[in-house]
C-alpha positions in Angstrom: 7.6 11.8 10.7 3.6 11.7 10.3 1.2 13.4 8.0 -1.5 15.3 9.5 -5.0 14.5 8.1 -8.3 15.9 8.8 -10.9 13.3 9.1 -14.2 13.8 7.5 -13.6 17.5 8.0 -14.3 17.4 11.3 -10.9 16.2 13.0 -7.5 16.4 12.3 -5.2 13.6 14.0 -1.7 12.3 12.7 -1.0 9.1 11.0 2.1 7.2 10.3 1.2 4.4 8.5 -1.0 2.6 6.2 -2.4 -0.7 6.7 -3.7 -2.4 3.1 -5.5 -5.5 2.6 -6.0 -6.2 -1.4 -7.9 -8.8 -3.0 -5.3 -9.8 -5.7 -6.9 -11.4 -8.7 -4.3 -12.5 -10.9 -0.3 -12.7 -8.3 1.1 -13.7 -11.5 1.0 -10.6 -12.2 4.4 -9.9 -10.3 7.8 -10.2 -10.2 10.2 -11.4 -7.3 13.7 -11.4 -7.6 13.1 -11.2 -11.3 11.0 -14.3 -11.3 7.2 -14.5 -12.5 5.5 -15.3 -9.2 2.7 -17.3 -11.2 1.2 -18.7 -7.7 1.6 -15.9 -5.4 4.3 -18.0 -3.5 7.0 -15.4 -3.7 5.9 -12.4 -2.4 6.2 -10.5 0.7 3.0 -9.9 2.9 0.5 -12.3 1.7 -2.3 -13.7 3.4 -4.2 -16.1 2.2 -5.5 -14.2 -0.7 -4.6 -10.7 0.0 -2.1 -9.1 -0.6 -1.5 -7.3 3.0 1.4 -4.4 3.5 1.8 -2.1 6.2 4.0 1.0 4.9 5.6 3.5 6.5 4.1 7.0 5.4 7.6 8.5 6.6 10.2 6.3 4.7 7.3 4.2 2.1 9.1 1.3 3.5 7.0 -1.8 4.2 7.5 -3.6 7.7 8.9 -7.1 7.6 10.1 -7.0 3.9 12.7 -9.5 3.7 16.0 -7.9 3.1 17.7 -8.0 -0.6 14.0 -9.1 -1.9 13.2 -6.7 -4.8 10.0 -6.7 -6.7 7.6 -5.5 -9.6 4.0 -5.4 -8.4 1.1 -4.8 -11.4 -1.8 -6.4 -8.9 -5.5 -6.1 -10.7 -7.3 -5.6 -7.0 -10.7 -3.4 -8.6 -13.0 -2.6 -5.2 -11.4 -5.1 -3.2 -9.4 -3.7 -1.2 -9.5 -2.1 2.3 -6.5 0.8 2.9 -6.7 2.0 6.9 -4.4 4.8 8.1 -2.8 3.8 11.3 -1.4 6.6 14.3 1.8 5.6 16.0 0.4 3.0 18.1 -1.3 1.0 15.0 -5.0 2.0 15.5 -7.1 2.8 12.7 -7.9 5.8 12.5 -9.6 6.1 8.7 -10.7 3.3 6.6 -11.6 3.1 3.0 -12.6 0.1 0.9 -13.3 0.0 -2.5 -10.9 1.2 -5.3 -7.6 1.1 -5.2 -6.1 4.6 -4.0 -3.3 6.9 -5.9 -1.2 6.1 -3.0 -0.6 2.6 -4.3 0.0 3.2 -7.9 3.8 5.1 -7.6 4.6 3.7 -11.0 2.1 4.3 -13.5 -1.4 5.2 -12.9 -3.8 2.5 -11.6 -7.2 4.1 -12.7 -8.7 2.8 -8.9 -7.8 -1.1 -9.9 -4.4 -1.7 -9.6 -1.9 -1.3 -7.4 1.5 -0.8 -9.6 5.0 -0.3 -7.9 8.5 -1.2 -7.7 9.8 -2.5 -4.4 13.7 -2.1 -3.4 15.9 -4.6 -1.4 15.6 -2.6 1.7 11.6 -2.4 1.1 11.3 0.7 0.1 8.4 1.6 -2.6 10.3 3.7 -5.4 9.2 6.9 -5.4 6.5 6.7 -2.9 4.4 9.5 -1.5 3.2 9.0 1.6 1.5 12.2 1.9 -0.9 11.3 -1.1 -3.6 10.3 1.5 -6.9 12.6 -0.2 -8.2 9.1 -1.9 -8.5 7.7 2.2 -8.4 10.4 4.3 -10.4 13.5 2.2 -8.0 16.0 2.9 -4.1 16.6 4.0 -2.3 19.5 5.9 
């Protein structure tokens, strides 16, 4: 599945994923496997100090997750962040940076700096939306 999105009202293209790279300021501010990860040593898709998922719009489930690895993420990420939508192939196709987008905030609402969710052993986001994309894209179909 993909969402259709029109891009700057101008264009409308399909997506399938999204691509996020999130200045974390505090990765204590998780849990893995029910354990604090004070130094950001535990989790899933970091580099260097970003915190760096790409998720399937389709399923919400992030690529590479390790299998039975459950978390609780409450990331304080304010403006820096960059969220791209990506078409089939993984090219960009709409980039925002800045605050933290709905998208990211299944759980409890974010107010644009934080990106709060619960990830399942598969590494699926609980009660993801992936067709929440206004915040990125400007408008959905």
């Amino acid at each position: 599945m993909s969402v259709t999105v029109q891009i700057q009202r101008t264009e409308t293209v399909e997506v399938r994923f999204l691509k996020v790279e999130a200045g974390v300021r505090y990765w204590e501010d998780a849990t893995v496997n029910g354990i604090e990860d004070e130094a950001g040593t535990l989790i899933p898709c970091r580099n260097q100090d970003n915190w760096s998922p790409i998720i399937d719009l389709a399923t919400g489930k992030i690529e590479g997750w390790p299998e039975n690895t459950v978390a609780s993420i409450h990331y304080k990420v304010c403006d820096a962040g960059r969220y791209a939508l990506l078409d089939a192939g993984y090219n960009e196709v709409c980039v925002k940076e800045g605050y933290v987008p709905g998208i990211m905030c299944p759980k409890s609402y974010g107010y644009g700096d934080y990106i709060i969710m619960d990830v399942g052993p598969d590494g699926e986001i609980l009660n993801f939306d992936g067709t929440d994309l206004d915040d990125i894209a400007g408008s959905t179909e």
